[in-house]
C-alpha positions as CSV (number, residue, x, y, z in Angstrom):
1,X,-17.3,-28.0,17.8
2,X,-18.7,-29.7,14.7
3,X,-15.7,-32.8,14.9
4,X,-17.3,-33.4,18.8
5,X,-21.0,-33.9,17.8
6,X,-20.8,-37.2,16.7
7,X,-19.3,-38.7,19.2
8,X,-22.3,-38.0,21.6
9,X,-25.9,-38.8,21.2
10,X,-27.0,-35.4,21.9
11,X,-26.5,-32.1,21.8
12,X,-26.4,-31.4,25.5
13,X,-23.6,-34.6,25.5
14,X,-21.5,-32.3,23.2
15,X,-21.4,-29.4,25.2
16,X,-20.6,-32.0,28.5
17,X,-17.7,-33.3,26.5
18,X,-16.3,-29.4,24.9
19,X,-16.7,-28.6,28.7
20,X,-14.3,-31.5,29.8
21,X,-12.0,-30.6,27.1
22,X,-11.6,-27.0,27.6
23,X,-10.5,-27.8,31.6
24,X,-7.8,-29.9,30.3
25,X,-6.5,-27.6,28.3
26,X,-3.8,-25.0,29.5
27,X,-5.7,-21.7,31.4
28,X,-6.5,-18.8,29.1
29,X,-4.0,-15.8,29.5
30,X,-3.8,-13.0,32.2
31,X,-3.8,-9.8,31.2
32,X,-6.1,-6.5,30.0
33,X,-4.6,-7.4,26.2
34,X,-6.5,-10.1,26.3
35,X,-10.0,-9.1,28.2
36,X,-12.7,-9.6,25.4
37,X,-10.0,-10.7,23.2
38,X,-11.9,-13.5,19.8
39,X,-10.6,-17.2,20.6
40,X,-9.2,-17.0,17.1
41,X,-6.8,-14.4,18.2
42,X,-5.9,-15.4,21.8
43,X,-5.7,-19.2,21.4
44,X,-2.1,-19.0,20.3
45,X,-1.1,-17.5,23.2
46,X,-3.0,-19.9,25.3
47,X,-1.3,-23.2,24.2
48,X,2.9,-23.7,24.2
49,X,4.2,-25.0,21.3
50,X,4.3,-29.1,21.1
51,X,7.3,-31.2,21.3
52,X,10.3,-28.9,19.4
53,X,8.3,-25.6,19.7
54,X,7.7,-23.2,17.0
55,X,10.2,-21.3,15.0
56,X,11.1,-18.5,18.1
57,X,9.4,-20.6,20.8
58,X,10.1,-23.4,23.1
59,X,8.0,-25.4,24.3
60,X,8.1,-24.2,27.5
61,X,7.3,-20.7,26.9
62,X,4.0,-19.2,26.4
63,X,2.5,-19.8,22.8
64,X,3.4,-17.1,19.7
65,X,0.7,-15.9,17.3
66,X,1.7,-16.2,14.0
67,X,0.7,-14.7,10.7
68,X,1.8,-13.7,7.1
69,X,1.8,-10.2,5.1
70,X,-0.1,-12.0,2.3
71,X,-2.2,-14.4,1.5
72,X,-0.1,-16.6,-1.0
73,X,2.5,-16.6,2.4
74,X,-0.1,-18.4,4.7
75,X,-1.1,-20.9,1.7
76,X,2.3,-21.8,1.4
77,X,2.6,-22.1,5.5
78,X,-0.6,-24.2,5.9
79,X,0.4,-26.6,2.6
80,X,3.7,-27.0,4.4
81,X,1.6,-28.3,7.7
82,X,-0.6,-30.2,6.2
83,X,2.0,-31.9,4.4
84,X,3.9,-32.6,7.4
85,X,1.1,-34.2,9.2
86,X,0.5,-36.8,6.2
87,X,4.1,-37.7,6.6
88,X,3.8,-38.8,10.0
89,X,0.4,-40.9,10.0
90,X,0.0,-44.5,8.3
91,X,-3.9,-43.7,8.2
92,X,-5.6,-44.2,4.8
93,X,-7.1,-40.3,4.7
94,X,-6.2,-39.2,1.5
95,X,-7.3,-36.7,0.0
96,X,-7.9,-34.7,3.2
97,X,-10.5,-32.0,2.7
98,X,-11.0,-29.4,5.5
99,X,-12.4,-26.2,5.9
100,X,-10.5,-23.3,6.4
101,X,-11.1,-19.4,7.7
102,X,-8.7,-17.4,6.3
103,X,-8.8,-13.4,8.1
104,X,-7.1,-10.6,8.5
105,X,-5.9,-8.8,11.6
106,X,-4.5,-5.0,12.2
107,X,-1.6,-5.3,14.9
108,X,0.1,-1.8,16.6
109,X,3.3,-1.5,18.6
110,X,6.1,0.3,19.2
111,X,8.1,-2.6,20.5
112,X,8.8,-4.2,17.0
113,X,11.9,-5.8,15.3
114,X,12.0,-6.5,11.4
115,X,14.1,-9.5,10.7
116,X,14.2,-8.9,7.7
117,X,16.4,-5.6,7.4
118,X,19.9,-5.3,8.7
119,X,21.9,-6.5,10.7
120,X,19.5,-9.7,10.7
121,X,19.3,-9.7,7.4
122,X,22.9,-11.1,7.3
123,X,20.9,-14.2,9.2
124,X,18.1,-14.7,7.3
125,X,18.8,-18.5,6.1
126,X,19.8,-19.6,10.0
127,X,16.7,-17.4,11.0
128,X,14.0,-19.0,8.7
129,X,16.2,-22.4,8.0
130,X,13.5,-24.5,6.5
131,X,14.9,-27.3,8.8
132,X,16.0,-26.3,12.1
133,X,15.4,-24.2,15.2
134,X,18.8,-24.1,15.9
135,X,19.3,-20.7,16.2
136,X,15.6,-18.9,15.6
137,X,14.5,-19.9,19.1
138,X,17.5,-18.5,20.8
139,X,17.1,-15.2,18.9
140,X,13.1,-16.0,20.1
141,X,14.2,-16.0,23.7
142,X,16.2,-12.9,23.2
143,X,13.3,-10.9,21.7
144,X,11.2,-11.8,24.6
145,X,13.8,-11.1,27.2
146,X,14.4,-7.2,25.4
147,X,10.1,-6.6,25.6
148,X,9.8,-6.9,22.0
149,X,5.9,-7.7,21.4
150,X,5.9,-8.5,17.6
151,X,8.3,-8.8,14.6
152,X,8.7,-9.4,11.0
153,X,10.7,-12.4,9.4
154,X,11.3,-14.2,5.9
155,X,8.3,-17.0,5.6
156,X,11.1,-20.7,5.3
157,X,7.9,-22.0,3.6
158,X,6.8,-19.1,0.7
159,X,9.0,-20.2,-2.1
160,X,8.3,-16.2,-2.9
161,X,10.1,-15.4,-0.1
162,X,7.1,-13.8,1.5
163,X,7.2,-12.5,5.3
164,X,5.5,-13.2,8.3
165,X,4.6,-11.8,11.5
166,X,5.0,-13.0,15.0
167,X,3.3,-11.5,18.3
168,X,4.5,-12.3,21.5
169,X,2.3,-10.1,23.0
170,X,-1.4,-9.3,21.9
171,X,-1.2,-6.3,20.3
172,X,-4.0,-6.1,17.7
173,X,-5.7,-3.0,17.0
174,X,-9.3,-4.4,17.3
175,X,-10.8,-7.8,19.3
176,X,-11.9,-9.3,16.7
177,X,-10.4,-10.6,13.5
178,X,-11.4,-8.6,9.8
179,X,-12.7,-9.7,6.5
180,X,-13.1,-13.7,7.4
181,X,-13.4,-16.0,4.2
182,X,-14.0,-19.5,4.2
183,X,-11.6,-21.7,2.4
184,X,-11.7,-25.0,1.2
185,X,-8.2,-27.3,1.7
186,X,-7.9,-30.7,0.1
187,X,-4.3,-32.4,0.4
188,X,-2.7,-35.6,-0.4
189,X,0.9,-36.7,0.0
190,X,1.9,-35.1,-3.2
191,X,-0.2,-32.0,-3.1
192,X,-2.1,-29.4,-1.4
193,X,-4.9,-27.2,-3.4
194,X,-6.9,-24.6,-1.7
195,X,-9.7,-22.6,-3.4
196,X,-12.4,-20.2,-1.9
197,X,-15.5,-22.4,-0.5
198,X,-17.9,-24.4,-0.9
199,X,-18.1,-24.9,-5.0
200,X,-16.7,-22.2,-5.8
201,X,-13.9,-22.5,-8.1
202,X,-11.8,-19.6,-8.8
203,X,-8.7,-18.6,-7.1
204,X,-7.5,-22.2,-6.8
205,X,-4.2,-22.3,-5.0
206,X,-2.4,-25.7,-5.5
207,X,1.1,-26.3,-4.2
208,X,3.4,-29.6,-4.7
209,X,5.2,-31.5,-1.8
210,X,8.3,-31.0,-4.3
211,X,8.3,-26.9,-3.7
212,X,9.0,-27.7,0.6
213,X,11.1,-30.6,0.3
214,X,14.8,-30.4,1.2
215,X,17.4,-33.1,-0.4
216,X,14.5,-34.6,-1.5
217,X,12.9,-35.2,2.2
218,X,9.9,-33.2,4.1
219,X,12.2,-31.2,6.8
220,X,10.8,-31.2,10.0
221,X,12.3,-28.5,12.2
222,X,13.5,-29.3,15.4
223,X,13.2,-33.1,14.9
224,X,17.2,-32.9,14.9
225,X,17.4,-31.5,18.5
C-alpha cells in the first residue's frame, strides 16, 4: 500500500483509492480452503494469469500458486522476472531496487504429481522449456481436469536445475505463511543481485542476464503463440 500513498494527499485518500482498486480486481475465491486464508497465499489464485498465462495455466483459468523447494530456485525465478520486465520498458529505471519477502509455506495432499520422476521425466525439456508453453499448459489442463491439487516440476530458470511447486488448489497446512525475511532486490539490464535487507550484506545473491538467455535473447514464453 506504500506505492499508493503518494499519489493522494492523505491517508484517508489512500484507503479511498486501495478501496477502488481492490473492486476492480477479479473476486476473491469461493471455497472453505480459502476462509481465513493470508492474501500472500490466496492472491494467486485470485488473479488468472496475463496475456500467455503461466507455465500450466491459461489465461483463462483460475490463477496457480507457485513456489520453489529452495531458496537459490526462487532467486533464480524472480532474477528471471525481473529481467523480463526491463526488456520490455524504454523507462530510464535502472538500477531497480525493491523490497522483497521471501517465506516459507508447508503444503499437504494426496492428490499430487511429481514431474519430475517417470514417465514425465522423459518430458522434462518440453515441460520446463525455458521458452514456450507449448506443451506445459496442455499437460496443466490435464492435471486440473484429473483433480490433481499440487505437483512438483524442474525450475526452466534454476541453472541448478532446482524444482518447484505448483498448487492448483490451496492446500497449505497452516493460513499463514512461515519464517518471512525481507529481501532486498536491485536489477539492471545485465544483472540482478539480491541480499538479506536493509544494509545487511551477507548472503548476496547476484545472477547475470547471460545465465537465462537463450541464442543469446531473453525468451519470453508464450510470446510465440
Amino acid at each position: 500500500m506504500t506505492s499508493t500513498r503518494k499519489l493522494v494527499d492523505s491517508d484517508d485518500d489512500q484507503q479511498v483509492l486501495e478501496a477502488l482498486i481492490d473492486a476492480a480486481k477479479p473476486p476473491w475465491p469461493s471455497g472453505r480452503r480459502f476462509v481465513g486464508l493470508h492474501y500472500l497465499l490466496a492472491t494467486p489464485f485470485r488473479h488468472p494469469p496475463l496475456r500467455y498465462g503461466s507455465r500450466f495455466g491459461t489465461r483463462h483459468e483460475r490463477g496457480i500458486f507457485y513456489c520453489a523447494e529452495a531458496q537459490p530456485t526462487v532467486f533464480a525465478e524472480k532474477a528471471y522476472y525481473v529481467l523480463l520486465f526491463l526488456e520490455g520498458t524504454d523507462a530510464d529505471i535502472e538500477p531497480l531496487t525493491r523490497p522483497l519477502t521471501v517465506f516459507q509455506v508447508r503444503i499437504s495432499t494426496k492428490k499430487g504429481a511429481d514431474l519430475t520422476r517417470a514417465p514425465f521425466d522423459t518430458f522434462t525439456e518440453q515441460i520446463s522449456s525455458p521458452s514456450s508453453y507449448r506443451d506445459s499448459q496442455p499437460l496443466g489442463r490435464a492435471m486440473r481436469e484429473a483433480g490433481i491439487a499440487a505437483f512438483r516440476f524442474t525450475s526452466a530458470r534454476d541453472p541448478l536445475g532446482g524444482a518447484n511447486l505448483g498448487l492448483i488448489e490451496p492446500v497449505f497446512s497452516t493460513k499463514h505463511p512461515l519464517h518471512a525475511e525481507q529481501w532486498i532486490c536491485t536489477a539492471t539490464r545485465a544483472r540482478v543481485e539480491l541480499h538479506p535487507g536493509p544494509a545487511v550484506m551477507r548472503s548476496r545473491t547476484s545472477l547475470l542476464r547471460e545465465a537465462f538467455e537463450v541464442q543469446g535473447r531473453l525468451p519470453s514464453p508464450g510470446a510465440e503463440a
